[in-house]
C-alpha positions in Angstrom: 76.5 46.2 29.6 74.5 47.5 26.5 74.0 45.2 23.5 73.9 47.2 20.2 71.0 45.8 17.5 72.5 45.2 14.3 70.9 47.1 11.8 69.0 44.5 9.5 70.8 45.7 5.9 74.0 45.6 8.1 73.3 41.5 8.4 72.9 41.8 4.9 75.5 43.6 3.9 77.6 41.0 6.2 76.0 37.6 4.0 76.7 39.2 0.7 80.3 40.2 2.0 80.6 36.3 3.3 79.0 35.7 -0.2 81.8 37.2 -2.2 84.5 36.1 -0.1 83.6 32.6 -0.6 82.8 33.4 -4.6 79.3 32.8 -4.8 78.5 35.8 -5.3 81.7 38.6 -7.5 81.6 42.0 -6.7 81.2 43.4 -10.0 77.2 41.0 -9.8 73.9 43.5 -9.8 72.4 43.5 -7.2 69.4 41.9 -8.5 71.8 38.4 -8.2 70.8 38.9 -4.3 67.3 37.6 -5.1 68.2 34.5 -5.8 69.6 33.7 -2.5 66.5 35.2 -1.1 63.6 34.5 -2.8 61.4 34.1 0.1 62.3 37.5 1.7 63.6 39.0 -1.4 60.2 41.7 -2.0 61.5 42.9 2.1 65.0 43.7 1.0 64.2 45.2 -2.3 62.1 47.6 -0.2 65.0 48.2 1.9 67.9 48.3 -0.8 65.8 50.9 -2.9 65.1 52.9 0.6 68.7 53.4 0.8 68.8 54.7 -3.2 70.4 51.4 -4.4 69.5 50.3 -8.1 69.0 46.6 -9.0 71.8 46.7 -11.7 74.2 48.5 -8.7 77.2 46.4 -8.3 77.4 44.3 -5.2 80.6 46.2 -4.9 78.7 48.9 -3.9 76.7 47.7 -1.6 79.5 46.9 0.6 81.0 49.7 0.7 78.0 51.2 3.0 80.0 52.3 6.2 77.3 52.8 8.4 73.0 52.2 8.1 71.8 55.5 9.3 67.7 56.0 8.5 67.1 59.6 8.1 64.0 60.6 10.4 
């Protein structure tokens, strides 16, 4: 039996979705919001969110509508 690695923006993505469920965080929030529930670590997924062509001021929304965290290579 073969475990599959989560993808590390995947484990994101599944925080800020537990995030918005619980209403810390609303859907229509920038992304930028994120940093403040990640200020030690938040320079790392800045990096990462901007890899994938996300914008600070991008909706959370749309963030979690990623289906799938394929790197290009």
């Amino acid at each position: 039996m073969s475990q599959q690695v989560l993808h590390p923006m995947a484990k994101l993505q599944r925080h800020v979705r537990s995030l918005v469920e619980s209403g810390v965080l609303k859907p229509t929030d920038g992304i930028w919001k994120i940093a403040f529930l990640y200020s030690d670590t938040w320079n790392f997924w800045k990096q990462e969110l901007e890899a994938f062509e996300f914008a600070m001021k991008d909706p959370v929304s749309e963030l979690l509508k990623v289906d799938q965290w394929d790197e290009e290579e």
